[in-house]
ZALODO-497848 format. One record per residue: residue number from 1; chain; x, y, z of N, C-alpha, C in turn. Coordinates in nm, 4 decimals, always signed. Each point is the difference from the previous one (the first is absolute). Layout:
BEGIN
 seq mol      n.X      n.Y      n.Z     ca.X     ca.Y     ca.Z      c.X      c.Y      c.Z
 NUM   A        X        Y        Z        X        Y        Z        X        Y        Z
...
This chain:
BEGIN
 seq mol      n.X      n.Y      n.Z     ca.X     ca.Y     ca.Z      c.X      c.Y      c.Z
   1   A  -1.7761  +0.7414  +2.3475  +0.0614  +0.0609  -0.1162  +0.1492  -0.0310  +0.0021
   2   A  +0.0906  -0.0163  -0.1051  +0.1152  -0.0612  -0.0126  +0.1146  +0.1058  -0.0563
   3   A  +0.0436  +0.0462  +0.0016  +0.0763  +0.0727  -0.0460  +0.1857  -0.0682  -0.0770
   4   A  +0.0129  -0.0291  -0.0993  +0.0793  -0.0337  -0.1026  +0.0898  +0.0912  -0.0244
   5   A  +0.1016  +0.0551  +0.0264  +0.1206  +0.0666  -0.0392  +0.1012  -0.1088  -0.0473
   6   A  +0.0591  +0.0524  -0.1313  +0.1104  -0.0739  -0.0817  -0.0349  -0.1404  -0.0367
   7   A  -0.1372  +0.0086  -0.0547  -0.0430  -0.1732  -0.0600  +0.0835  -0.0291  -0.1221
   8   A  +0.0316  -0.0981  +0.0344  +0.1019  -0.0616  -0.1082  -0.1026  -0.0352  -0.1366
   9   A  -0.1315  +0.0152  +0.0022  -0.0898  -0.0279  -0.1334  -0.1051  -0.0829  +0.0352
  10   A  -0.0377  -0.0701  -0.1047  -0.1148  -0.0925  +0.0248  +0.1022  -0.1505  -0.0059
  11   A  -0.0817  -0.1157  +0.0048  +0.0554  -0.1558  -0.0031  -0.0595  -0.0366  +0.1565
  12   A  +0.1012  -0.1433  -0.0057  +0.0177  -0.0450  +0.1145  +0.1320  +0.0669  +0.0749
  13   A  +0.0873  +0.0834  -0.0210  +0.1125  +0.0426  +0.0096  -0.1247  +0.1644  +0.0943
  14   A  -0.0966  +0.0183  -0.0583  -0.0469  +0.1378  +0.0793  -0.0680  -0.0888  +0.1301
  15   A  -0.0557  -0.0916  -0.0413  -0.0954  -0.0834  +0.0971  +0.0875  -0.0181  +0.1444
  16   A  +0.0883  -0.0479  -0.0369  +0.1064  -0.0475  +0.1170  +0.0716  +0.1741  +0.1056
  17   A  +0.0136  +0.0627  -0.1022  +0.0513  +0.1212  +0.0542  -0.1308  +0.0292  +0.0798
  18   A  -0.1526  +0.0069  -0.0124  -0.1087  +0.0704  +0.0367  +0.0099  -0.0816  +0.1440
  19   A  +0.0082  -0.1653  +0.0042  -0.0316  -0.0345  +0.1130  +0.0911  +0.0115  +0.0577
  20   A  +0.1113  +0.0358  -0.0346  +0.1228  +0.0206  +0.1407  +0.0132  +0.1207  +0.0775
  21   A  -0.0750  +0.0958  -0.0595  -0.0961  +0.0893  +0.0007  -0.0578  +0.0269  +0.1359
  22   A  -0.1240  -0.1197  -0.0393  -0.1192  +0.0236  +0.0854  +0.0239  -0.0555  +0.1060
  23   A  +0.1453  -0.1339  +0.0122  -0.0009  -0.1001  +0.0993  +0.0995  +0.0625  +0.0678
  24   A  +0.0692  +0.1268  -0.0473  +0.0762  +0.0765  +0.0925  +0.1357  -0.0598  +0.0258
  25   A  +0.0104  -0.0686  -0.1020  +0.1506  -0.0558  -0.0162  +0.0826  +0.0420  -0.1311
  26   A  -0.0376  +0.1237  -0.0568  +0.0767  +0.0306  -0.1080  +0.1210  +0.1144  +0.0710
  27   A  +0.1053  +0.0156  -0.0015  +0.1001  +0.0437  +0.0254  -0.0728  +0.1741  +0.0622
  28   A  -0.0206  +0.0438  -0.0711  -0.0810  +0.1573  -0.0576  -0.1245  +0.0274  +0.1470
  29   A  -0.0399  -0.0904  +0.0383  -0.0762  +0.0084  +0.1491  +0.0788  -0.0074  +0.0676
  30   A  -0.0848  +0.0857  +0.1406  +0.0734  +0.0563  +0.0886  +0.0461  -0.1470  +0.1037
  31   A  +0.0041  -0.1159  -0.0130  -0.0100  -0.0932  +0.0365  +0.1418  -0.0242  +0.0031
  32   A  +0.0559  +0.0719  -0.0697  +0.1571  -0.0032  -0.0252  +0.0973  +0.1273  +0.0109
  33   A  -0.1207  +0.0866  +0.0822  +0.0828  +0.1226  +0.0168  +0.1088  -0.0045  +0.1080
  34   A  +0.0552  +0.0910  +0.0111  +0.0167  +0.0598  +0.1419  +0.0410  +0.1707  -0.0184
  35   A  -0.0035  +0.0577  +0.1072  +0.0324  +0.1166  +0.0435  +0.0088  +0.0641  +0.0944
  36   A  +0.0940  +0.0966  +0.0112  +0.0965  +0.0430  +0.0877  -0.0517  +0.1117  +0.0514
  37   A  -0.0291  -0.0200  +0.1128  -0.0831  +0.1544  +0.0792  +0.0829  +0.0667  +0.0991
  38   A  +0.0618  +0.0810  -0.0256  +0.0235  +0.1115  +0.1387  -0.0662  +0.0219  +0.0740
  39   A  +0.0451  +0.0430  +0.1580  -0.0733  +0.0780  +0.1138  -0.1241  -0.1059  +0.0102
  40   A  +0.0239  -0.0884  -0.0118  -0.1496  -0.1275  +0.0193  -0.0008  -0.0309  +0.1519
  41   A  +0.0575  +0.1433  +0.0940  -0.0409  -0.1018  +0.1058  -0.1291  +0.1608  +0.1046
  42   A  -0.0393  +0.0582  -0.1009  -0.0996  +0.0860  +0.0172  -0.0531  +0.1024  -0.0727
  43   A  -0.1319  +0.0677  -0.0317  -0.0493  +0.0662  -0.1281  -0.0218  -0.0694  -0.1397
  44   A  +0.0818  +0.1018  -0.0671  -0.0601  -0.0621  -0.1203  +0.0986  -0.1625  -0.0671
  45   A  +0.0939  +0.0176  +0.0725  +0.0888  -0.0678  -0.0713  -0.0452  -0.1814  +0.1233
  46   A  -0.0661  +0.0008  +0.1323  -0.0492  -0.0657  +0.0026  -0.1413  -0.0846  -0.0983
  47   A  -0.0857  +0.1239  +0.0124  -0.1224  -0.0274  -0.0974  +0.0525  -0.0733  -0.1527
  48   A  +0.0508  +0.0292  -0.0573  +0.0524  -0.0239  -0.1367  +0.0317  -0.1635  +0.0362
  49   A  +0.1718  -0.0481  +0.0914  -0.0068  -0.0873  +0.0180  -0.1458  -0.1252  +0.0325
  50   A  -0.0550  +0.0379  +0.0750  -0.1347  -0.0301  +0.0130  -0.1022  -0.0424  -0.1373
  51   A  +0.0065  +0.0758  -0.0452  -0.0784  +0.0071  -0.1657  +0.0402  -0.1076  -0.0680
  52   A  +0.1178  +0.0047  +0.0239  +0.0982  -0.0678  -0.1420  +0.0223  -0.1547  +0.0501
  53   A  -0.0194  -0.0239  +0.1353  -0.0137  -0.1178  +0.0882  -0.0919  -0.0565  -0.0569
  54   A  -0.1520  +0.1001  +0.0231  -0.1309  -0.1054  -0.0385  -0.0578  -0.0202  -0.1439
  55   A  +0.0682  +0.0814  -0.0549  -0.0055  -0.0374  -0.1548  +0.1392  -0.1163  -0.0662
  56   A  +0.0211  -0.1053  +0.1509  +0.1296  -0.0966  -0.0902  +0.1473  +0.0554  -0.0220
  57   A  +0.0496  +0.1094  +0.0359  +0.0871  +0.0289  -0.0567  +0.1232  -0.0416  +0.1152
  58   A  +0.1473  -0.0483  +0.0125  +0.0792  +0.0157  +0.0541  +0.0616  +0.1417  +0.0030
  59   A  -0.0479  +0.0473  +0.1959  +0.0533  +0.1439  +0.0157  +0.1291  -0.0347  +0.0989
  60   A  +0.0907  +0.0755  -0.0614  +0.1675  +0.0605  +0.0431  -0.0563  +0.1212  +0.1203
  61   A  +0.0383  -0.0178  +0.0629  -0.0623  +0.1395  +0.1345  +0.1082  -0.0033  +0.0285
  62   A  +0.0463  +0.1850  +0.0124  +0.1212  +0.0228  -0.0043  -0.0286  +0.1264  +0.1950
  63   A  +0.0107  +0.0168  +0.1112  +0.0032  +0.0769  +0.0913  +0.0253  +0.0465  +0.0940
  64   A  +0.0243  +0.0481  +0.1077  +0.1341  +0.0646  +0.1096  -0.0220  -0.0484  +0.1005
  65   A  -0.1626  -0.0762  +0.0036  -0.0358  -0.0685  +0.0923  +0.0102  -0.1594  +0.0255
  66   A  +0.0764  -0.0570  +0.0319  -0.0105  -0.1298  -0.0138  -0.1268  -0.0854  +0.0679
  67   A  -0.0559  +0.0562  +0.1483  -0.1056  -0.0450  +0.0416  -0.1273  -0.0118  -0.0878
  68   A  -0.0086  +0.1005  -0.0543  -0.1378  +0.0435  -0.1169  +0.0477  -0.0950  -0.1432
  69   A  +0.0995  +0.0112  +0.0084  +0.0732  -0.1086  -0.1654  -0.0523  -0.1636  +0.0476
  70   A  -0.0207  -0.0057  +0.1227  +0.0059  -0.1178  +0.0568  -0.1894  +0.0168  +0.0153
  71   A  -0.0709  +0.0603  +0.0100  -0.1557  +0.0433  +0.0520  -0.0628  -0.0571  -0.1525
  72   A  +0.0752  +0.0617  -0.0734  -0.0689  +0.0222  -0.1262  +0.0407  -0.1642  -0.1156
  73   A  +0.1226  -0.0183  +0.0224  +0.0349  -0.1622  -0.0450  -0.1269  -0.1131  +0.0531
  74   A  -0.0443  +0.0505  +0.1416  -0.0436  -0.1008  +0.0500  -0.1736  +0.0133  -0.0104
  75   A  -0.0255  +0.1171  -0.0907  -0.1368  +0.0337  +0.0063  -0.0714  -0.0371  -0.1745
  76   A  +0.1669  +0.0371  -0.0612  -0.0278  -0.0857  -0.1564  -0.0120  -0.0984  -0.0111
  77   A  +0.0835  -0.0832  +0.0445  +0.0886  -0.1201  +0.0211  +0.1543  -0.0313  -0.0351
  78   A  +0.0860  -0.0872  +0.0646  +0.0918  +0.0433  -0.0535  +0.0387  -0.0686  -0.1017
  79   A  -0.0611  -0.0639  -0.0955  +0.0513  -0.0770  -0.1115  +0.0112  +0.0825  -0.1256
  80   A  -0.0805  +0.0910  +0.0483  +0.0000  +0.1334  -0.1413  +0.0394  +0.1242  +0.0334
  81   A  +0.0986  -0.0141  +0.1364  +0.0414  +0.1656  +0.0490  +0.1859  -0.0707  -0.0333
């Protein structure tokens, strides 16, 4: 199932918007996110980072721990921490 928020209409002008879409290269996917998590280096504010890792997103982990900042970079990966 596809879900369409802010279709620019019908044409080839909707066509092109749909597959950038589906191919996960339209700006609007999380493919181009990022976000900024506090306390990511245990609880919830780890878990979240975590989430937002495996759904593509570039996570900012912000925490008091540098060892665990360092646990958790290396458990996402670090190209998206």
């Amino acid at each position: 199932m596809h879900r369409y928020y802010n279709c620019p209409g019908q044409g080839p002008a909707a066509t092109r918007y749909h597959e950038t879409l589906e191919q996960g290269t339209h700006p609007r996917t999380s493919m181009n996110k990022t976000i900024l998590v506090t306390g990511a280096t245990s609880g919830f504010g780890r878990a979240t980072a975590l989430r937002f890792a495996a759904a593509s997103w570039k996570v900012i982990a912000l925490g008091r721990r540098a060892d665990r900042l360092d646990a958790l970079a290396t458990q996402i990966g670090r190209e998206r921490v």
